[in-house]
VOGU-3710 file (C-alpha; in Angstrom, 3 decimals, decimal comma):
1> xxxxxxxxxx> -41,900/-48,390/-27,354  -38,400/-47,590/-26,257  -37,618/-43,968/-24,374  -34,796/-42,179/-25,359  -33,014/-41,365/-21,984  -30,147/-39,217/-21,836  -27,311/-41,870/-21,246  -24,186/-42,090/-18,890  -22,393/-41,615/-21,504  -23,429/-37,981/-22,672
11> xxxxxxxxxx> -23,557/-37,002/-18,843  -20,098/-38,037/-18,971  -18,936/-35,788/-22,150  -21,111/-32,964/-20,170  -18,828/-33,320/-16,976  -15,493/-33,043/-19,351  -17,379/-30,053/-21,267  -18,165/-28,341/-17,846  -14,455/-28,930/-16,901  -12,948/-27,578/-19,791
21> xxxxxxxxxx> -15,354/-24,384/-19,313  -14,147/-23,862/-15,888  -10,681/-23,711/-16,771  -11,494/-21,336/-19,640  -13,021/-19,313/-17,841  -10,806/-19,440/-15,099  -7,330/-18,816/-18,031  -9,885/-15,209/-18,187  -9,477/-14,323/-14,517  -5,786/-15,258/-14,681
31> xxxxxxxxxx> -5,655/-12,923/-17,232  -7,387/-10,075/-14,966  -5,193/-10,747/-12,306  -1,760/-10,071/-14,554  -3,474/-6,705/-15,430  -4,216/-5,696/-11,690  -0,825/-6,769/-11,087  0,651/-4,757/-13,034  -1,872/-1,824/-12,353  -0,734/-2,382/-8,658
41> xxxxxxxxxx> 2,529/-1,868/-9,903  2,239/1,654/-11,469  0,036/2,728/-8,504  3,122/2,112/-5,684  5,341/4,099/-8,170  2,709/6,993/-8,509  2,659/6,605/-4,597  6,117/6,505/-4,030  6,716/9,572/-6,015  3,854/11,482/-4,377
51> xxxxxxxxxx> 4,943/10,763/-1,110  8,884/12,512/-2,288  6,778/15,356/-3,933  4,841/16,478/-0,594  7,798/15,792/1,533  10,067/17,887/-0,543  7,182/20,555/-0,463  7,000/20,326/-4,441  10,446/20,576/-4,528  11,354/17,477/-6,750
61> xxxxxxxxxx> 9,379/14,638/-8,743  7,122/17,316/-10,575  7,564/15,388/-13,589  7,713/12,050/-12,562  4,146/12,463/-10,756  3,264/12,859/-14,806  4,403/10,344/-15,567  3,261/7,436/-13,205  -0,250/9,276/-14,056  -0,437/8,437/-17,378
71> xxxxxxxxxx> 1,208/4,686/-16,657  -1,714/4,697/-14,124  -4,638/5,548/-17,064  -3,031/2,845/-19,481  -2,843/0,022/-17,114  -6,520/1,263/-16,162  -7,400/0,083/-19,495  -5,793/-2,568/-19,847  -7,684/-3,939/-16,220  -11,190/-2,803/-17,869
81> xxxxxxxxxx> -10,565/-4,679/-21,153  -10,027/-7,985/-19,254  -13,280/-7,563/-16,653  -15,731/-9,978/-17,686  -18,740/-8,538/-19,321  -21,782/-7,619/-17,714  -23,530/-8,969/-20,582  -23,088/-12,922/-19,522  -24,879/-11,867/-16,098  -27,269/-13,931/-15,274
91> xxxxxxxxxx> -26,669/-16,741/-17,784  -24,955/-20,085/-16,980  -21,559/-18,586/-16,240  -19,099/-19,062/-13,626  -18,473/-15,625/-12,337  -19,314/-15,868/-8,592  -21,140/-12,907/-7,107  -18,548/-12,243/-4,794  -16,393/-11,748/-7,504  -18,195/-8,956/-8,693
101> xxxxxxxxxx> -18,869/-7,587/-5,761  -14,601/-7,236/-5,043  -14,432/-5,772/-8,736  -17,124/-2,927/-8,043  -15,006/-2,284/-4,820  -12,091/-2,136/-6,742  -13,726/0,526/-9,351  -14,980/2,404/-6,607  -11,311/2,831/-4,973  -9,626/3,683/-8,300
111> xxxxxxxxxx> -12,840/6,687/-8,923  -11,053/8,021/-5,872  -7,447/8,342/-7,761  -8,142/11,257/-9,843  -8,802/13,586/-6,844  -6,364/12,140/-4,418  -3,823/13,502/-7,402  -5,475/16,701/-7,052  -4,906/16,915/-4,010  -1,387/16,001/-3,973
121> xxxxxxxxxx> -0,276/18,192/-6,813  -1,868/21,101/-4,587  -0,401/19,990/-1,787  -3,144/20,407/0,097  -2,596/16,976/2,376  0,075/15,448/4,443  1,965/13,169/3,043  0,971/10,271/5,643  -2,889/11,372/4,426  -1,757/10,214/0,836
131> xxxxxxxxxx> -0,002/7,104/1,457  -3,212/5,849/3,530  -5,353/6,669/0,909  -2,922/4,975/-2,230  -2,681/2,056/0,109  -6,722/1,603/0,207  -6,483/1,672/-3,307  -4,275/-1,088/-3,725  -5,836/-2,712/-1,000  -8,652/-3,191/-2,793
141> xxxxxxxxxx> -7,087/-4,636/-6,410  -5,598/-7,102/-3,848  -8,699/-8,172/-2,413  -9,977/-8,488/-6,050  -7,095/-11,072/-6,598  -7,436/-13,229/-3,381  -11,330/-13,677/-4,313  -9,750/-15,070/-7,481  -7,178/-17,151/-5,517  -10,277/-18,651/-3,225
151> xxxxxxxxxx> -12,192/-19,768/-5,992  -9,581/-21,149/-8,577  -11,187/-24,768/-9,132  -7,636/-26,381/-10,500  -5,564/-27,139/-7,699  -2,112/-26,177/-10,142  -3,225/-22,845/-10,710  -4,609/-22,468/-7,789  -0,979/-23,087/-6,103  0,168/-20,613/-8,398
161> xxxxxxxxxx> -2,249/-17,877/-7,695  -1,399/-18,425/-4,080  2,278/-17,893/-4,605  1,369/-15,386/-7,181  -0,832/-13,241/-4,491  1,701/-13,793/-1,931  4,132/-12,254/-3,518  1,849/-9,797/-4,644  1,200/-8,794/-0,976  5,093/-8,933/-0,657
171> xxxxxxxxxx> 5,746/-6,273/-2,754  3,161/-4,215/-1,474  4,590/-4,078/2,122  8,059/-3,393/-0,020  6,222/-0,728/-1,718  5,148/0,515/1,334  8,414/1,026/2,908  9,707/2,518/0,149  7,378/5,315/0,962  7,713/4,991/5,238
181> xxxxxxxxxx> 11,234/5,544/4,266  11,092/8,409/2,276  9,625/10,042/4,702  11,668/9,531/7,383  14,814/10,133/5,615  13,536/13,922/4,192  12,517/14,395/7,972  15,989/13,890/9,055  15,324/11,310/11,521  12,893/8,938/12,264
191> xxxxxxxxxx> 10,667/8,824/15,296  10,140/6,144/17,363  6,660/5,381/15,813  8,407/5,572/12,263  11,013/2,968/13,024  8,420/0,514/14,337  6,221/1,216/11,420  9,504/-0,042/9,394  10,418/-3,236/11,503  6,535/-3,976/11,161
201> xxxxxxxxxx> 6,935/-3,762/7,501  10,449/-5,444/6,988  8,671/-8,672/9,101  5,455/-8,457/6,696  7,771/-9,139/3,381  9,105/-11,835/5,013  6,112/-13,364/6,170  4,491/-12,877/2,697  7,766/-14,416/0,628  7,925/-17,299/2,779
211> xxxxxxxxxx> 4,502/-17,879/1,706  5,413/-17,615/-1,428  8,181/-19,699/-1,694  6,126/-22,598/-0,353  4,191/-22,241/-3,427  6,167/-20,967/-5,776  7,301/-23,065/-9,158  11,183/-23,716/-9,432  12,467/-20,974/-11,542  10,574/-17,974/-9,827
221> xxxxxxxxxx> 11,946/-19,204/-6,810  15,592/-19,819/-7,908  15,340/-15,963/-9,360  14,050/-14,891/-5,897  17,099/-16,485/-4,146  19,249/-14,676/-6,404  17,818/-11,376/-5,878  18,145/-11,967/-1,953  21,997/-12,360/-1,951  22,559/-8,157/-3,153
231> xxxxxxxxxx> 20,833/-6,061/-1,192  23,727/-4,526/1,315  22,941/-1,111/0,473  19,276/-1,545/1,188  20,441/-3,338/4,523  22,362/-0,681/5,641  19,849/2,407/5,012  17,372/-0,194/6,857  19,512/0,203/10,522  19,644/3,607/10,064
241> xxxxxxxxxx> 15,505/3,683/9,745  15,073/1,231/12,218  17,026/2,552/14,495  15,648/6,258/14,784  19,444/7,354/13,702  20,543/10,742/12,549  22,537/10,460/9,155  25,369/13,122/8,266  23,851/13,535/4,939  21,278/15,514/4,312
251> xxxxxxxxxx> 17,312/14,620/4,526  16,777/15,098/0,839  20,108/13,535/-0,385  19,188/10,509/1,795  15,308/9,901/0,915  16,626/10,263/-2,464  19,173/7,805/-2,565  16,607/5,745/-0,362  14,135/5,970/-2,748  16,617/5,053/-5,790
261> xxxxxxxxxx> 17,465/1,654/-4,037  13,947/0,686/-3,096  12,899/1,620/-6,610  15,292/-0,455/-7,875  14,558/-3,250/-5,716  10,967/-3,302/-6,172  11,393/-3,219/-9,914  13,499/-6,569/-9,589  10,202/-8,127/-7,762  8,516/-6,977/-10,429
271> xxxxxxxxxx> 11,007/-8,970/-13,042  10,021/-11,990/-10,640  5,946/-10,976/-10,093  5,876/-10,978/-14,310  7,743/-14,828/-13,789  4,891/-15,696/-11,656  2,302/-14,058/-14,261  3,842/-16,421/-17,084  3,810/-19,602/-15,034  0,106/-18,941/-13,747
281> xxxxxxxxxx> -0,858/-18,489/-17,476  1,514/-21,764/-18,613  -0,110/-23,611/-15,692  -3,689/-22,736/-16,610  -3,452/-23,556/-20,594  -1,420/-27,037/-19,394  -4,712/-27,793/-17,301  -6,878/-27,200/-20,339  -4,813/-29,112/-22,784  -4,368/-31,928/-20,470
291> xxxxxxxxxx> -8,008/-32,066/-20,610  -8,693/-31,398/-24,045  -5,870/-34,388/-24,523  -7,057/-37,288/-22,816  -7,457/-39,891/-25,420  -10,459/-41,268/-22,744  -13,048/-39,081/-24,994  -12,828/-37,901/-28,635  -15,941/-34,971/-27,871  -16,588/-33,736/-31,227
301> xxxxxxxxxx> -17,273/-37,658/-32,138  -18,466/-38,597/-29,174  -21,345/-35,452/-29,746  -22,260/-36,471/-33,334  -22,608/-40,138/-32,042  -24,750/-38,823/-29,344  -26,905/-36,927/-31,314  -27,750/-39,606/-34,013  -28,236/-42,599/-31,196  -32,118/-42,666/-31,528
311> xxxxxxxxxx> -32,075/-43,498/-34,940  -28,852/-46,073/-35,307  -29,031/-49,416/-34,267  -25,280/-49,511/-32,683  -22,276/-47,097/-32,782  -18,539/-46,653/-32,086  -17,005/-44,576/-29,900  -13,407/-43,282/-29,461  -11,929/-45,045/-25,970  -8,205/-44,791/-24,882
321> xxxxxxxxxx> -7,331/-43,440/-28,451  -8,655/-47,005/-30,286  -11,959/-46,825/-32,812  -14,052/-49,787/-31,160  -16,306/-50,799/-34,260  -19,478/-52,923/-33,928  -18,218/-56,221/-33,799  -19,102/-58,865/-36,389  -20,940/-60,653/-34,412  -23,676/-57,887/-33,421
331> xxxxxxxxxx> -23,399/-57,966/-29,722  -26,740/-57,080/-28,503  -27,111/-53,523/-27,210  -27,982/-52,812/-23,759  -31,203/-50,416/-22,287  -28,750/-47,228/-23,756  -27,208/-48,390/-26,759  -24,298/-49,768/-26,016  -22,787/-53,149/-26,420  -21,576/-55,014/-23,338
341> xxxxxxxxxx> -18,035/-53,975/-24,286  -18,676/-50,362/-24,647  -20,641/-50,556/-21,281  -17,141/-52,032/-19,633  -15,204/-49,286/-21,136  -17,385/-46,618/-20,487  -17,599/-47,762/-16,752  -13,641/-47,309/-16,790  -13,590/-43,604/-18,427  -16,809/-42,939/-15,733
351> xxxxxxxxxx> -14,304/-44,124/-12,419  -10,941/-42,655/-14,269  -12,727/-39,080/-14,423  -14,334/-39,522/-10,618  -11,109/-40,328/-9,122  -9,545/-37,805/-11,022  -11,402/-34,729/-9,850  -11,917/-36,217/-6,490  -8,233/-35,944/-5,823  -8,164/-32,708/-7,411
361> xxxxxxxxxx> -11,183/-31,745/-5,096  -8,659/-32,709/-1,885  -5,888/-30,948/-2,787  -8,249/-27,607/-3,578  -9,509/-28,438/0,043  -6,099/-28,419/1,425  -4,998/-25,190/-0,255  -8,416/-23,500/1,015  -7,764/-24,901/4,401  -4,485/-22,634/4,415
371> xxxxxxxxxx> -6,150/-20,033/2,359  -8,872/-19,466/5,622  -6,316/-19,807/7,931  -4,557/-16,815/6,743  -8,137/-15,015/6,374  -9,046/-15,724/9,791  -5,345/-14,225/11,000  -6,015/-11,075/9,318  -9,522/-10,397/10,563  -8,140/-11,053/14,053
381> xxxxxxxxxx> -5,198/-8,939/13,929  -7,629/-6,254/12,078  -10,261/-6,572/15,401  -6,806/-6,223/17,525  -5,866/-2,767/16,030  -9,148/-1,588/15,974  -10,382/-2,277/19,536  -7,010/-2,454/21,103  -5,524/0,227/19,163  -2,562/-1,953/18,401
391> xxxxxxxxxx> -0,200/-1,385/15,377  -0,289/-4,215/12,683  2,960/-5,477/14,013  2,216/-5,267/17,641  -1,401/-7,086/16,912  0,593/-10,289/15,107  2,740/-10,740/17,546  -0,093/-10,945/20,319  -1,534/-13,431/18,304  1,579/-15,115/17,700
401> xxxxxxxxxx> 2,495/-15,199/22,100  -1,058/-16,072/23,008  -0,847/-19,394/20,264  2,555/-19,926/21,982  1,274/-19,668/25,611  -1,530/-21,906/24,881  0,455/-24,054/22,243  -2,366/-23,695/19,800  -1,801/-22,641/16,176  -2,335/-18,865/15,170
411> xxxxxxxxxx> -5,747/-19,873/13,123  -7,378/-21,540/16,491  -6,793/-18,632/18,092  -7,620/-16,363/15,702  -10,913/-18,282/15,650  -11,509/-18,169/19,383  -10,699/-14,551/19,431  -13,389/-13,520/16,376  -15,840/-15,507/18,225  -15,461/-13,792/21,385
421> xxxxxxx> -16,239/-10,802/19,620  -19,034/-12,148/18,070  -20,975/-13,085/20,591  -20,395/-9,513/23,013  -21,385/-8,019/19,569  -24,679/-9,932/20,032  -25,341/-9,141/23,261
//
């Protein structure tokens, strides 16, 4: 009596099934991570504006901290309507646990926002108090996308998350001295600690665009060259913050007219950030379609065929977009079912889809490769400020000397460096 195996065949429909559900899952996170982006975005203005507010003592912004509130609660809801649902825990899904873990860190950070905003309407903190705390905020929704970013499992949308998150991080650090700025300018004058904390920033962006534009798709980058040719005014209030100078106008007049030009600057990345949105969406349904597409597999056939194999003497299958009938002459059917000229083509679809995700397998290892060299740099420079109580600044560019002194790359030394720790940590 004959046993009905499973055959290489429906293995083979399972591995295109599993694919497609990967990707559709994955088009989900993509779109989490346009809703944190543009949460992220509301939260620098609500920052920006609370930073003016407490260094104007109350004096102007009143209504605009109203307003980024409520942008704040609506993009809040749009986030929470794109989380994946607790429900699907613990069934075969393809949530990683790490995943989760960012997004309750995330929810944790924005629980804080309602009495940080308290406590900035009262006044009650300094404005340097504030921008820490809106900063761990956003830190936090940005972790939430990188853990997205490090497990993308197409290596097109996972180039585009990386330039996506990049630039993400870009306008953060923009964001950020938007508000350094601000509060410099209504000072009068920056001190010397101020003006570093702005050359630290200025270098940041431009580490985090050139990332991006290595990864970037052609027309976000052709918009971000544009954007980088008219931005004199923003230039020129950048010397005066970097170098500690007094201005002639006064402190309010100036962080307002700094905070006007920033504003509008930002809001241009954000024209370019939304670019990057509709590509990484675009690149994610082209990846399921070019699956869904492949004439290799007809699955809704292919399943009914499956399904009725233990009772039918022989079968056709869709191949290459051609109905292969039983031919005349009854072939005879092999151990699982299949003629001797189904068995050649199947052995052809069975290589075409192994070679397939094997090279998508090396380029995702390539992209991670650069993904942990970057994670590695930050943990380093973050054990350099902490133990050595260097600014962010001052801790890349010890990195960046040591790698040239020993003429190793950044990541090597990074690596050296967080295992030195390590073991004294042991001991």
């Amino acid at each position: 009596m004959r046993h009905h195996y499973p055959s290489a065949l429906a293995y083979l429909l399972a591995s295109r099934q599993r694919e497609l559900a990967t990707l559709r899952h994955l088009l989900q996170s993509v779109r989490l991570t346009t809703g944190v982006s543009q949460l992220v975005h509301e939260i620098q203005r609500e920052r920006g504006a609370s930073i003016l507010w407490l260094c104007s003592a109350g004096q102007v912004f009143s209504e605009e901290l109203l307003h980024c509130g409520r942008n704040v609660t609506g993009s809040i809801d749009g986030v929470m309507a794109r989380l994946p649902a607790l429900s699907e825990v613990g069934s075969d899904w393809l949530v990683s646990s790490r995943l989760y873990s960012c997004i309750a860190t995330g929810l944790h950070a924005l629980s804080e926002l309602d009495a940080l905003r308290q406590q900035v309407r009262q006044r009650q903190l300094t404005h340097g108090v504030a921008m820490d705390q809106f900063n761990h905020i956003i830190r936090q929704l940005l972790n939430l996308v990188f853990e997205m970013v490090d497990t993308a499992s197409d290596p097109g949308v996972s180039r585009a998350l990386i330039a996506m998150f990049s630039f993400m991080q870009g306008k953060e650090q923009a964001g950020q001295e938007r508000a350094v700025g601000a509060a410099g300018f209504a000072a009068g004058q920056f001190s010397p600690a101020l003006s570093q904390q702005m050359v630290a920033l200025i270098d940041a962006q431009e580490r985090s665009f050139q990332h991006f534009t290595e990864f970037a798709d052609p027309d976000s980058l052709q918009r971000w060259q544009q954007m980088t040719h008219s931005e004199s005014e923003i230039e020129r209030l950048r010397r005066i913050a970097c170098t500690a100078a007094r201005t002639d106008t006064s402190g309010a007049a100036m962080a307002l007219r700094w905070y006007q030009c920033l504003s509008q600057r930002i809001d241009h990345l954000k024209t370019i950030e939304d670019r990057l949105a509709f590509a990484l969406m675009q690149r994610c349904r082209q990846s399921i379609a070019e699956v869904e597409a492949q004439g290799d597999i007809c699955p809704e056939d292919l399943q009914q065929q499956i399904q009725q194999s233990a009772n039918e003497p022989a079968w056709s299958v869709f191949v290459a977009g051609q109905d292969w009938p039983e031919p005349a002459s009854a072939e005879p059917l092999r151990a699982d079912g299949l003629t001797p000229q189904l068995g050649r083509s199947l052995l052809t679809l069975i290589q075409r889809q192994s070679k397939r995700l094997q090279d998508q397998d090396d380029e995702l290892a390539a992209l991670r490769a650069s993904l942990e060299d970057r994670k590695l740099i930050d943990r380093a420079r973050a054990l350099l400020m902490q133990h050595h109580g260097y600014s962010e600044e001052q801790a890349w560019q010890a990195l960046r000397k040591m790698a040239m002194n020993q003429n190793k790359r950044m990541a090597d030394i990074a690596s050296a460096l967080l295992a030195v720790a390590s073991a004294f940590a042991r001991q």
